[in-house]
TIDO-485644 format. One line per 3 residues: number of its first residue (from 1); their letters; for each residue y, z, x of C-alpha. Coordinates in pm, 1 decimal, always signed. Example, Ala and Ser with C-alpha at 12.3 -4.5 7.8 and 13.67 -1.06 7.14 Angstrom:
2
1 = AS = -450.0 +780.0 +1230.0  -106.0 +714.0 +1367.0 .
***
This chain:
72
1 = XXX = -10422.4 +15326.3 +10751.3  -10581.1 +15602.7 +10935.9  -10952.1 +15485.5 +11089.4 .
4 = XXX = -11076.2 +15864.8 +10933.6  -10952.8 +15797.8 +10583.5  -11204.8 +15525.5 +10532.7 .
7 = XXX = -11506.7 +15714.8 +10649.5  -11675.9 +15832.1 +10393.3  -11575.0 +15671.0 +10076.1 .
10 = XXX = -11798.0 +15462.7 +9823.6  -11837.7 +15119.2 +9784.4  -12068.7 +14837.0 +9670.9 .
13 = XXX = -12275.1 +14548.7 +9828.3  -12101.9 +14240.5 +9712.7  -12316.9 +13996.0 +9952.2 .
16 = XXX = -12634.4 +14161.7 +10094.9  -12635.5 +14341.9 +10400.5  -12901.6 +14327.5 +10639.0 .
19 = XXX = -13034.6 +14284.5 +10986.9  -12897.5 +13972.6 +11112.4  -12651.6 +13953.6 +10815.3 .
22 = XXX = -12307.5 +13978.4 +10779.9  -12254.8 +14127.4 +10434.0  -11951.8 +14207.5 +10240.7 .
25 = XXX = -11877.4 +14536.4 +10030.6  -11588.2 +14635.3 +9793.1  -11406.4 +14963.6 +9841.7 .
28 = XXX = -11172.2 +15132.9 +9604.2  -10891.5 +15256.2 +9837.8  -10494.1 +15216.5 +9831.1 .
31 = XXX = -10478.2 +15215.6 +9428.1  -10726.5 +14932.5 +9446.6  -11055.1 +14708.6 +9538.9 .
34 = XXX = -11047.7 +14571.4 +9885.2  -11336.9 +14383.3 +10026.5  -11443.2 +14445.6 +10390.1 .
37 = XXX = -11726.5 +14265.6 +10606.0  -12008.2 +14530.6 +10635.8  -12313.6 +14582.9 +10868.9 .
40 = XXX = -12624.3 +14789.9 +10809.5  -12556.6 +15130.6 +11011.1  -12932.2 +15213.2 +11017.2 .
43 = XXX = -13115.1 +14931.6 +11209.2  -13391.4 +14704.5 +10921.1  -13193.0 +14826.5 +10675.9 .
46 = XXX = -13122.2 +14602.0 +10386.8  -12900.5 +14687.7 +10095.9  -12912.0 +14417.0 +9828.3 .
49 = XXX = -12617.2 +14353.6 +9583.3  -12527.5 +14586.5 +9343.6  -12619.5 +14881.1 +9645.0 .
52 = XXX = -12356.4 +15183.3 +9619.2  -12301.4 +15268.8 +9974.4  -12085.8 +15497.0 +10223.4 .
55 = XXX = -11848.0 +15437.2 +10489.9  -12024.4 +15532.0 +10805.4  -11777.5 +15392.5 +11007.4 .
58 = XXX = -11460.0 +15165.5 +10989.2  -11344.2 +14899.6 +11248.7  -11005.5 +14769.2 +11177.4 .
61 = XXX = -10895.0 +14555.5 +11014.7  -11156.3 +14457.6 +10785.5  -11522.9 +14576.8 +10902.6 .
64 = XXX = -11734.5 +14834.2 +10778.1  -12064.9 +14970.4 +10849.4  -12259.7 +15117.3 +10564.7 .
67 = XXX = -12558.9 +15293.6 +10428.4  -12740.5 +15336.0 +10116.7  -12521.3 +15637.9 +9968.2 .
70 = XXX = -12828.3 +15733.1 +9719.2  -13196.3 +15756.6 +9774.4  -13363.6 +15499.7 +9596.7 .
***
């Protein structure tokens, strides 16, 4: 997979992400769900479960950073 082709997709917080946390979101990509370890991309960020959030950037093979894709 192509480091580009995961920037910028949804996902959601499956275990909260945070400063000092190592969270975990689930991405629909390849004709599935794949789960990925994910940190906040905006420092004191939290996102909480449930959080839809976008691919800021991707670090094979399974790491993700994140942010809130909606205002709350």
């Amino acid at each position: 997979m192509d480091d580009s082709s995961m920037v910028g997709l949804l996902g959601r917080v499956t275990g909260t992400v945070g400063p000092g946390l190592v969270g975990e979101v689930i991405v629909r990509i390849r004709g599935g769900a794949e789960h990925f370890l994910a940190h906040s991309a905006s420092p004191g960020v939290r996102m909480e479960l449930g959080t839809v959030v976008t691919v800021i950037e991707y670090l094979p093979p399974r790491t993700v950073y994140v942010a809130p894709a909606y205002d709350s």
